[in-house]
N, CA, C and O atoms as a printed pandas DataFrame, in Angstrom:
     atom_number atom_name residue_name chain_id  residue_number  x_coord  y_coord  z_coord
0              1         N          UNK        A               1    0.835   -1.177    0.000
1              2        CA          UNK        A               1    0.000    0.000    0.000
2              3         C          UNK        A               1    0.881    1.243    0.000
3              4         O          UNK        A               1    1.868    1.388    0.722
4              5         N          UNK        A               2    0.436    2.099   -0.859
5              6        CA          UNK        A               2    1.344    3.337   -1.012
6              7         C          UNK        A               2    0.470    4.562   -0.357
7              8         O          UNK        A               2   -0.731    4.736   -0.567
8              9         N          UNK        A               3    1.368    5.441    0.542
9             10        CA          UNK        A               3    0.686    6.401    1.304
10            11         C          UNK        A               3    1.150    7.513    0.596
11            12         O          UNK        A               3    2.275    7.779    0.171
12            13         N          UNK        A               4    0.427    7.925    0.560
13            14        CA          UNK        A               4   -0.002   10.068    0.021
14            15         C          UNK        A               4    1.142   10.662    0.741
15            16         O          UNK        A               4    1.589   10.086    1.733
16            17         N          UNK        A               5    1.754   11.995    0.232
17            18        CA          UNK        A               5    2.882   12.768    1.326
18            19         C          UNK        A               5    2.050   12.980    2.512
19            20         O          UNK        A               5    2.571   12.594    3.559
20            21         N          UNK        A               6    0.557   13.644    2.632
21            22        CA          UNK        A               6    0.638   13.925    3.734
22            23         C          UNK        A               6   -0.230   12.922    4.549
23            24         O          UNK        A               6   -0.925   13.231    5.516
24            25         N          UNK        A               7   -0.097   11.743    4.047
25            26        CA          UNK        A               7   -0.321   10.745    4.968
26            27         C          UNK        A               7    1.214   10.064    5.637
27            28         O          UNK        A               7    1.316    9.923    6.855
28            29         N          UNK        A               8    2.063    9.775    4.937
29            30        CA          UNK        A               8    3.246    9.639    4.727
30            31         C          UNK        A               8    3.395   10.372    6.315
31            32         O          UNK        A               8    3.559    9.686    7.325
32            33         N          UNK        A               9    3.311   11.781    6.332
33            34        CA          UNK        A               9    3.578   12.746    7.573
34            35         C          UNK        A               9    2.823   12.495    8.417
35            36         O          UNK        A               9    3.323   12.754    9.512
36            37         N          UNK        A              10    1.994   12.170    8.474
37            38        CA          UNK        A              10    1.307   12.259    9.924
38            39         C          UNK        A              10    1.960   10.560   10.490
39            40         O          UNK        A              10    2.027    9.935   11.549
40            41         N          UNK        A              11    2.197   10.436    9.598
41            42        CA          UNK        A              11    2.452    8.290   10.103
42            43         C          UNK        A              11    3.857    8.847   11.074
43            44         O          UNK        A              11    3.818    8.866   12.304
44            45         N          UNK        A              12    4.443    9.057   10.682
45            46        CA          UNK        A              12    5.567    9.704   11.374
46            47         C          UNK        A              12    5.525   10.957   11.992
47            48         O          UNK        A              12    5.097   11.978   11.453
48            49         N          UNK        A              13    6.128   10.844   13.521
49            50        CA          UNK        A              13    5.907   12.038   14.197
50            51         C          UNK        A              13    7.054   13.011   13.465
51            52         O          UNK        A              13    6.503   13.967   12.920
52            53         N          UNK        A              14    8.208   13.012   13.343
53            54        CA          UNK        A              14    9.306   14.144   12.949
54            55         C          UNK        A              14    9.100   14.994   14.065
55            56         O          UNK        A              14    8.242   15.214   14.919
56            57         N          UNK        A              15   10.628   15.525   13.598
57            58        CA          UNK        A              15   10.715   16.975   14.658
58            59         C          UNK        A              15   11.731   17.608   13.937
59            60         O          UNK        A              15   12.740   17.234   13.340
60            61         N          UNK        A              16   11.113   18.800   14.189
61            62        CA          UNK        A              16   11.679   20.330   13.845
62            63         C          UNK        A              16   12.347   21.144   14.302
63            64         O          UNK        A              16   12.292   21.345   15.515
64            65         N          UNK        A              17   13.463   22.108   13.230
65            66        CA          UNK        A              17   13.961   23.255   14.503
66            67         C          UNK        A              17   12.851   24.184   13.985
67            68         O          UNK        A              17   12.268   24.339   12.911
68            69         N          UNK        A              18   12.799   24.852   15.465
69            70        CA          UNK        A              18   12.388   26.438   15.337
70            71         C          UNK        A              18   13.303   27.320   15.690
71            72         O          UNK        A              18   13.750   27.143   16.823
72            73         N          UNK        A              19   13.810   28.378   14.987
73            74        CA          UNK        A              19   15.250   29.038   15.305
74            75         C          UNK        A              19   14.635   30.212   16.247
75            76         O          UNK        A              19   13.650   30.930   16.076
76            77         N          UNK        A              20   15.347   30.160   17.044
77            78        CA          UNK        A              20   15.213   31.185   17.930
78            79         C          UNK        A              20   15.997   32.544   18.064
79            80         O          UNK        A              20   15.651   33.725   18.105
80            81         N          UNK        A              21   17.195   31.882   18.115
81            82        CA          UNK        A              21   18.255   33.116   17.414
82            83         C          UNK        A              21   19.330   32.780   16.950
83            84         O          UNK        A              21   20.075   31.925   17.431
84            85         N          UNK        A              22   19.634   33.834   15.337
85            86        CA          UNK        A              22   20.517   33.436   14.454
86            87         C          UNK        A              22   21.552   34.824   14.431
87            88         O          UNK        A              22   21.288   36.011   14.240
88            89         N          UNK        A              23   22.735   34.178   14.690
89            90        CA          UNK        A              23   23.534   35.461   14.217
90            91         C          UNK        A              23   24.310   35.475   13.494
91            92         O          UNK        A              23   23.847   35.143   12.403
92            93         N          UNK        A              24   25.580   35.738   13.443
93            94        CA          UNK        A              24   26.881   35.539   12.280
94            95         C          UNK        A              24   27.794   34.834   13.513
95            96         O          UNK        A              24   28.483   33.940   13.021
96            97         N          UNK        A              25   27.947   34.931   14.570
97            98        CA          UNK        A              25   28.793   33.909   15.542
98            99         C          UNK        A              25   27.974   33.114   16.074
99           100         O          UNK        A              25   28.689   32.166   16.398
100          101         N          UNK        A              26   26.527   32.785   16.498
101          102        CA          UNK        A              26   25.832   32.144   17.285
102          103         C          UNK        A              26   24.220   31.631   16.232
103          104         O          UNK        A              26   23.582   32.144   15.313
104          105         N          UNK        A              27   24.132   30.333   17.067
105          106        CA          UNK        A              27   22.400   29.745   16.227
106          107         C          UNK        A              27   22.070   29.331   18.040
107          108         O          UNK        A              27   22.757   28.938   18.982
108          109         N          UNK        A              28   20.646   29.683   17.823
109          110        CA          UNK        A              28   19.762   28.965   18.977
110          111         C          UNK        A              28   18.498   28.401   18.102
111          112         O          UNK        A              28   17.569   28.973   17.532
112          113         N          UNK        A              29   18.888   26.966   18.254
113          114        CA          UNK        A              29   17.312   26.434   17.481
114          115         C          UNK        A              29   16.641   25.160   18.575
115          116         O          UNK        A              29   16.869   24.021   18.983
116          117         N          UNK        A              30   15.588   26.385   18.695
117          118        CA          UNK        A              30   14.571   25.111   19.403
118          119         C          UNK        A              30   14.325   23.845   18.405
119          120         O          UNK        A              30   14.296   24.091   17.199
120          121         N          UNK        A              31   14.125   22.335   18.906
121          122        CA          UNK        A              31   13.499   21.625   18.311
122          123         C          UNK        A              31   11.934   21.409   18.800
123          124         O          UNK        A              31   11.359   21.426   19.888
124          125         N          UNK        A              32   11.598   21.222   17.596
125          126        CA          UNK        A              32    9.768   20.718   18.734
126          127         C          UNK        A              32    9.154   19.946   17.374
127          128         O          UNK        A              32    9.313   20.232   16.187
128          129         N          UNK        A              33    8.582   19.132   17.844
129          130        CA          UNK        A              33    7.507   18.011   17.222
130          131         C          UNK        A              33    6.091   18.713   16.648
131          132         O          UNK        A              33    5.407   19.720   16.834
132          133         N          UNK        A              34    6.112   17.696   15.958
133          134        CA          UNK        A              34    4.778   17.978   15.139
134          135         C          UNK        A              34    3.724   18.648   16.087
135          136         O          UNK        A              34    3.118   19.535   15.486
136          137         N          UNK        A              35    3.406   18.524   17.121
137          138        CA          UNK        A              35    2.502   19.364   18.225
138          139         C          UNK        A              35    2.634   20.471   18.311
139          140         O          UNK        A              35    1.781   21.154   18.879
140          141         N          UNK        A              36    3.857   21.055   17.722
141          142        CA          UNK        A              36    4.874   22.400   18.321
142          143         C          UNK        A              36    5.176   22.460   19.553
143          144         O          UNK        A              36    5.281   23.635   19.904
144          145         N          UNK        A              37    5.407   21.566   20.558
145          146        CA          UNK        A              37    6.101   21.455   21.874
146          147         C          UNK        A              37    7.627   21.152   21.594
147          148         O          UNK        A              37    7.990   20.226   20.869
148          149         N          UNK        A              38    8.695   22.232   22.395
149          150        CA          UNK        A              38    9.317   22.141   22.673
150          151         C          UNK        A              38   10.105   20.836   23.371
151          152         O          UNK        A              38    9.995   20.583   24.571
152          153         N          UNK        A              39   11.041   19.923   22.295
153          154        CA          UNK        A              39   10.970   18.651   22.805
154          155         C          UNK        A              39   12.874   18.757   23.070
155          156         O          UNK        A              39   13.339   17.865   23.780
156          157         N          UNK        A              40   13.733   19.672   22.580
157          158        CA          UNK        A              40   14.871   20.103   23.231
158          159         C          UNK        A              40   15.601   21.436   22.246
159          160         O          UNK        A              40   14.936   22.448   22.024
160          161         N          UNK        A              41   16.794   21.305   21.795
161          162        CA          UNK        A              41   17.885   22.404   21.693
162          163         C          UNK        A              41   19.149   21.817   21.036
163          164         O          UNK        A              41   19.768   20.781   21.275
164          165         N          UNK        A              42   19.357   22.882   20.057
165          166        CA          UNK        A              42   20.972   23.128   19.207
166          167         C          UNK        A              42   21.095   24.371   19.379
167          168         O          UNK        A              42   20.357   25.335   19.180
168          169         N          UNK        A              43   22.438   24.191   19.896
169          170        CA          UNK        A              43   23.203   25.473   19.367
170          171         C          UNK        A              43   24.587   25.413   18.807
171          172         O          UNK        A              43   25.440   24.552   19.023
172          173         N          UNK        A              44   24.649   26.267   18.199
173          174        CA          UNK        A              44   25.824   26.333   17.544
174          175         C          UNK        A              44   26.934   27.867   17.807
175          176         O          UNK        A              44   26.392   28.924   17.484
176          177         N          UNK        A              45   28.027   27.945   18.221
177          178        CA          UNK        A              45   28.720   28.970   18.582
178          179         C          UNK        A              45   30.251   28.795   16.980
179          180         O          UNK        A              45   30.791   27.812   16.472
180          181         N          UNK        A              46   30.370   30.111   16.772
181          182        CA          UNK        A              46   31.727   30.221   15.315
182          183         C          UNK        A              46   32.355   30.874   16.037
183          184         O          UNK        A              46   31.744   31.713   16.700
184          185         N          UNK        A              47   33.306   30.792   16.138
185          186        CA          UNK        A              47   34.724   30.922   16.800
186          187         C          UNK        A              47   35.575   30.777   15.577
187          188         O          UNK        A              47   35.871   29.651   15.178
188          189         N          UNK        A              48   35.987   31.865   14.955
189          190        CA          UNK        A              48   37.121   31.423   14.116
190          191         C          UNK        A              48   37.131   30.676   13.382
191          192         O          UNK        A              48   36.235   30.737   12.540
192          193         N          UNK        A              49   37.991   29.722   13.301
193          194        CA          UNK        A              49   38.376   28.555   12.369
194          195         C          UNK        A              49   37.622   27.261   13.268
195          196         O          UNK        A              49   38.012   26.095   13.210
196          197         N          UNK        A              50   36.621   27.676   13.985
197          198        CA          UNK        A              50   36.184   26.455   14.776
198          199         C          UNK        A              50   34.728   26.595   15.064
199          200         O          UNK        A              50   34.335   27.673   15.511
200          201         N          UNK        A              51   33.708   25.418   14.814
201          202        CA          UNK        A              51   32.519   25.398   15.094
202          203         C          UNK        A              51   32.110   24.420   16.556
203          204         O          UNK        A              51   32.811   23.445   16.827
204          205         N          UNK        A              52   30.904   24.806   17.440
205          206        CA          UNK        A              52   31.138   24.382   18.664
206          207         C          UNK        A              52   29.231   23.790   18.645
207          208         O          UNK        A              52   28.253   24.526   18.775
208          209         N          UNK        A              53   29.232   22.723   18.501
209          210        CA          UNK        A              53   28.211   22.386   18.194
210          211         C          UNK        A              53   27.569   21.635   19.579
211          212         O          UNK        A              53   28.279   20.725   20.005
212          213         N          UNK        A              54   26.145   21.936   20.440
213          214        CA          UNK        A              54   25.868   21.181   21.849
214          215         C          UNK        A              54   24.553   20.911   21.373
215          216         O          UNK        A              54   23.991   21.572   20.499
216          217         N          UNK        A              55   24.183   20.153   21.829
217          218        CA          UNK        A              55   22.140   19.879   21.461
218          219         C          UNK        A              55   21.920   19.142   22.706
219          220         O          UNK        A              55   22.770   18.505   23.328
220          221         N          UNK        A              56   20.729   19.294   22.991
221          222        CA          UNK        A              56   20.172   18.090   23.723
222          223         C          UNK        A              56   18.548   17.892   23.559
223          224         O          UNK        A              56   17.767   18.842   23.505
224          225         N          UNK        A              57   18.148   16.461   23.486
225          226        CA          UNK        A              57   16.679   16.353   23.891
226          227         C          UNK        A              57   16.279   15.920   25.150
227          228         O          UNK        A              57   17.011   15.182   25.809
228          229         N          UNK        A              58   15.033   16.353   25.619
229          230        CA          UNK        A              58   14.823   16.282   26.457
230          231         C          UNK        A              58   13.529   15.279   26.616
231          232         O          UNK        A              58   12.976   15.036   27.689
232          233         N          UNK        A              59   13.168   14.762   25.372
233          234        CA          UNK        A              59   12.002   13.930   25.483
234          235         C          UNK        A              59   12.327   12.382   25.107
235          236         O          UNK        A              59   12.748   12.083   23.990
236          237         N          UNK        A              60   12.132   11.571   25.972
237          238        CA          UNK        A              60   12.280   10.136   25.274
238          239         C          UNK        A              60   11.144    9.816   23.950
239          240         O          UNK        A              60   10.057   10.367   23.779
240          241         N          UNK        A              61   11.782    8.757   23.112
241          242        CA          UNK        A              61   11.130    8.044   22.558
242          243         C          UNK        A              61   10.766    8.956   20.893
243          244         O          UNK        A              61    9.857    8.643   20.124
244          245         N          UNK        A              62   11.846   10.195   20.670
245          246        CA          UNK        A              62   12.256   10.243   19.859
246          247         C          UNK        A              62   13.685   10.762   19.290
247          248         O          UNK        A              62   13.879   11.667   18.479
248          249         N          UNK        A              63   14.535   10.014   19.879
249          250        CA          UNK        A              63   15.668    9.922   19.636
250          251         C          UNK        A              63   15.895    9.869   18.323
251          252         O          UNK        A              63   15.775   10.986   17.819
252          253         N          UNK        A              64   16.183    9.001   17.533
253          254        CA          UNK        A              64   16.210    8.642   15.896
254          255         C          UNK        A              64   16.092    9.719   15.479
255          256         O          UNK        A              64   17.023   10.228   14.855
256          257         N          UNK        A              65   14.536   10.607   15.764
257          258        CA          UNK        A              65   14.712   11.718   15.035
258          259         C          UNK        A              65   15.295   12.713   15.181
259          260         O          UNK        A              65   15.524   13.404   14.188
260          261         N          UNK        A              66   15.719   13.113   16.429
261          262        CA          UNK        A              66   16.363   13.908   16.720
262          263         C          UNK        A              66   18.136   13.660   16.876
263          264         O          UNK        A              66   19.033   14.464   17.131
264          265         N          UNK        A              67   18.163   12.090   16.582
265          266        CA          UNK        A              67   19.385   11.888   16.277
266          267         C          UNK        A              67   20.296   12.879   14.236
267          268         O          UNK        A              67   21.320   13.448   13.855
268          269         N          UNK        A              68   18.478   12.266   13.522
269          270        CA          UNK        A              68   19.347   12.251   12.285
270          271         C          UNK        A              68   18.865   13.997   12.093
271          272         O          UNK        A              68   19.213   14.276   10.946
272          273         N          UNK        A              69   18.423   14.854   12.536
273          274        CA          UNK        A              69   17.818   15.725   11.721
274          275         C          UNK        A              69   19.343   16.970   12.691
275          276         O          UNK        A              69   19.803   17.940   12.090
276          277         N          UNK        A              70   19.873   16.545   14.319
277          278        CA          UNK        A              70   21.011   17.020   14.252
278          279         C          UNK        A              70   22.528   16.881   13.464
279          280         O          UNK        A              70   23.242   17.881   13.393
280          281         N          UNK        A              71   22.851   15.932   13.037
281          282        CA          UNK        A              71   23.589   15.033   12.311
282          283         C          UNK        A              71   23.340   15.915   10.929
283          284         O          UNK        A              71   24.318   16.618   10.673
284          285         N          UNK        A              72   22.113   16.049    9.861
285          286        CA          UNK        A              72   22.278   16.855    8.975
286          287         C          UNK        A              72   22.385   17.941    9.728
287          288         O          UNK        A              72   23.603   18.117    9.751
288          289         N          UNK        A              73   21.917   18.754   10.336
289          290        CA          UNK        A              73   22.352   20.151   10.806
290          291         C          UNK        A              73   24.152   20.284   10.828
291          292         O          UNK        A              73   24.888   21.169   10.390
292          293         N          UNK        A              74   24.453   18.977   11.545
293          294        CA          UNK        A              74   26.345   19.450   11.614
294          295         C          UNK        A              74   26.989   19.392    9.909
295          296         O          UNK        A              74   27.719   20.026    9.147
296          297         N          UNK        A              75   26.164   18.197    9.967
297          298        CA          UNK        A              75   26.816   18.074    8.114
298          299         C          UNK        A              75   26.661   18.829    7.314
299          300         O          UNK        A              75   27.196   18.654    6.219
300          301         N          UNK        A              76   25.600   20.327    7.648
301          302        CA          UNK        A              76   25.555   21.172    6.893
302          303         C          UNK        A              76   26.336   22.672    7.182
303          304         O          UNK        A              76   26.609   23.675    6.524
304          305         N          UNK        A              77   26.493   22.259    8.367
305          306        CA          UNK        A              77   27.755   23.361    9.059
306          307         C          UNK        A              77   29.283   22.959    8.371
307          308         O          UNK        A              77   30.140   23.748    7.972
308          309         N          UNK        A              78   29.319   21.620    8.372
309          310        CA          UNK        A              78   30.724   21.658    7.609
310          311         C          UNK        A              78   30.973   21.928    6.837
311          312         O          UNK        A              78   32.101   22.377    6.634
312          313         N          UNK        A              79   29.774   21.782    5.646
313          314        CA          UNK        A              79   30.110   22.278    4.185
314          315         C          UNK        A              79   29.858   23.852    4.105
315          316         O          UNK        A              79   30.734   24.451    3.482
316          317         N          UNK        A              80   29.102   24.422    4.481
317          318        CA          UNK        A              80   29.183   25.940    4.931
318          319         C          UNK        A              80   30.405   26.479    5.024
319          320         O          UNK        A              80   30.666   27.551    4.479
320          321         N          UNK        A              81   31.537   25.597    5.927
321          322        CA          UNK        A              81   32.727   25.984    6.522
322          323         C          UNK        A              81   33.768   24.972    6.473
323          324         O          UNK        A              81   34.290   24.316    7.374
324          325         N          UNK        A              82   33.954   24.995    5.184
325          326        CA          UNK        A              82   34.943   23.651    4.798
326          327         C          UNK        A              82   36.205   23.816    6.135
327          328         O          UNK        A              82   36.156   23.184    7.191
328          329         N          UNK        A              83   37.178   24.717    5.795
329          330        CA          UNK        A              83   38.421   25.113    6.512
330          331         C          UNK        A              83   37.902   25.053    8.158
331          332         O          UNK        A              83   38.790   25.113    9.008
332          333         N          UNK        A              84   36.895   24.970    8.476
333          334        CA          UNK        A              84   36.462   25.262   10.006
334          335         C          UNK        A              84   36.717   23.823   10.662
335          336         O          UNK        A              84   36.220   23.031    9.862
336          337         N          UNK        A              85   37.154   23.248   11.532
337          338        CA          UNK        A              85   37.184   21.993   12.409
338          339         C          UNK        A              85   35.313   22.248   13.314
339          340         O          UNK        A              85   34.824   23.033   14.126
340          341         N          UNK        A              86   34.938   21.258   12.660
341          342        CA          UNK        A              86   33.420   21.153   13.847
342          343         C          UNK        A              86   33.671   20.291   14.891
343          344         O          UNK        A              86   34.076   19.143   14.709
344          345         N          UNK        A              87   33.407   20.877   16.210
345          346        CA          UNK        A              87   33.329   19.836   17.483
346          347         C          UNK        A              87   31.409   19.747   17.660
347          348         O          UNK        A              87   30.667   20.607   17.184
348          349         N          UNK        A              88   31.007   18.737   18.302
349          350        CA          UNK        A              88   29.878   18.591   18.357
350          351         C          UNK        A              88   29.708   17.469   19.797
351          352         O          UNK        A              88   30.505   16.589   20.123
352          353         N          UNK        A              89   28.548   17.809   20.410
353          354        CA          UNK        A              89   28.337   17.965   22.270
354          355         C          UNK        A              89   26.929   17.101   22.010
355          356         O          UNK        A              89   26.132   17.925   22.457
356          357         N          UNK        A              90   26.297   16.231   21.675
357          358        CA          UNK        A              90   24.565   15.770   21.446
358          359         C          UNK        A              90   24.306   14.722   22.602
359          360         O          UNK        A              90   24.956   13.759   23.009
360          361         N          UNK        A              91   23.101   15.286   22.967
361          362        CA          UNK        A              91   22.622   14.308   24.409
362          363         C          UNK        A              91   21.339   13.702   23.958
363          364         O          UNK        A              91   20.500   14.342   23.325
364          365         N          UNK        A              92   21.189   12.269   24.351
365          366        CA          UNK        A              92   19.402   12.639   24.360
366          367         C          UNK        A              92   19.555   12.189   26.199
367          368         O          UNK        A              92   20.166   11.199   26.602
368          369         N          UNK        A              93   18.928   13.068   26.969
369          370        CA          UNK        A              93   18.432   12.804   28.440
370          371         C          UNK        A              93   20.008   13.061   29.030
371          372         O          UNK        A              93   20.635   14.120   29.037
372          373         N          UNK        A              94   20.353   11.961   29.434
373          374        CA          UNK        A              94   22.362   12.131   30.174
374          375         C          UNK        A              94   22.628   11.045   29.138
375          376         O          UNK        A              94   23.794   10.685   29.301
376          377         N          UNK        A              95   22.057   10.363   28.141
377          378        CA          UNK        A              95   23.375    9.695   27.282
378          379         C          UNK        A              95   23.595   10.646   26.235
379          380         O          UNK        A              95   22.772   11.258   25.554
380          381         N          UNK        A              96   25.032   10.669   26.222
381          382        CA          UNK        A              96   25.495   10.905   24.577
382          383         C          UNK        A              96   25.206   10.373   23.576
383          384         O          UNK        A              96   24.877    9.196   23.723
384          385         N          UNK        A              97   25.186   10.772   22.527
385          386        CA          UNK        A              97   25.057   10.525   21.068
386          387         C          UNK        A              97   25.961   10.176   20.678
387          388         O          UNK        A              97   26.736   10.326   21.623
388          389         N          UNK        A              98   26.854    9.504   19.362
389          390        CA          UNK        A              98   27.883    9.225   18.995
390          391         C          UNK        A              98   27.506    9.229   17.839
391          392         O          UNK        A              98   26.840    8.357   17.281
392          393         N          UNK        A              99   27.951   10.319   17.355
393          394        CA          UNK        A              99   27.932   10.300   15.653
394          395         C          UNK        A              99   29.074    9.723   14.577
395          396         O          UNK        A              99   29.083    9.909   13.360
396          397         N          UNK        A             100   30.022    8.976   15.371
397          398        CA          UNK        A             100   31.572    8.638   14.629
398          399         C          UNK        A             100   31.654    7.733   13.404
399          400         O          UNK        A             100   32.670    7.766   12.710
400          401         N          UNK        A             101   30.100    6.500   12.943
401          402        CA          UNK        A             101   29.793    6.097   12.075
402          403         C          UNK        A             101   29.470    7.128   11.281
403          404         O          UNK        A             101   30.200    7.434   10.338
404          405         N          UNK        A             102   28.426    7.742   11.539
405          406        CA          UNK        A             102   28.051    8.660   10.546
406          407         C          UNK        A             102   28.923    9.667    9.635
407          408         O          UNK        A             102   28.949    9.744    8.406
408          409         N          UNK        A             103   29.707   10.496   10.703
409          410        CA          UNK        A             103   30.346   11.547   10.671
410          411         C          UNK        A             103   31.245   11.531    9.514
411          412         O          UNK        A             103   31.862   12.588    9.387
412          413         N          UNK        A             104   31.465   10.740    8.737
413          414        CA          UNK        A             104   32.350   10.025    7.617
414          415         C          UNK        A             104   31.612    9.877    6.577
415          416         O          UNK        A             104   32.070    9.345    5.566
């Protein structure tokens, strides 16, 4: 059975940033779910030749998504900033994330 896009979407919760504040050294992006609740946080700080990447969620039970939709966010900071070294900080709850498969 083949589902419609916006059946497709509702089958899946996803989650979103909402940017809160963007500057030329600093990003604050809320994430929040299809509800629009606030479900955690990226930020990103530019320093020079260096990007400083921290997130965390704060809601169980959607990790995955908030695993892959930070993961493109860094992967799109690198290409933004080839010459820049990205460090990156991702929690869901008190575990870390480990992006070291991916990150390649």
């Amino acid at each position: 059975m083949k589902l419609k896009n916006s059946e497709r979407r509702r089958s899946k919760p996803g989650l979103f940033f909402s940017p809160e504040m963007f500057t030329s050294s600093f990003h604050l992006l809320n994430v929040v779910n299809a509800q629009d609740q606030a479900v955690g946080l990226v930020a990103a700080l530019f320093a020079e030749k260096k990007v400083y990447v921290y997130g965390i969620l704060e809601k169980e039970g959607v990790e995955e998504d908030f695993k892959e939709l930070a993961l493109h966010y860094i992967k799109g900071l690198a290409k933004t900033a080839p010459d820049a070294e990205v460090y990156s900080c991702v929690y869901s709850g008190c575990r870390k994330i480990d992006f070291q498969d991916e990150a390649e």
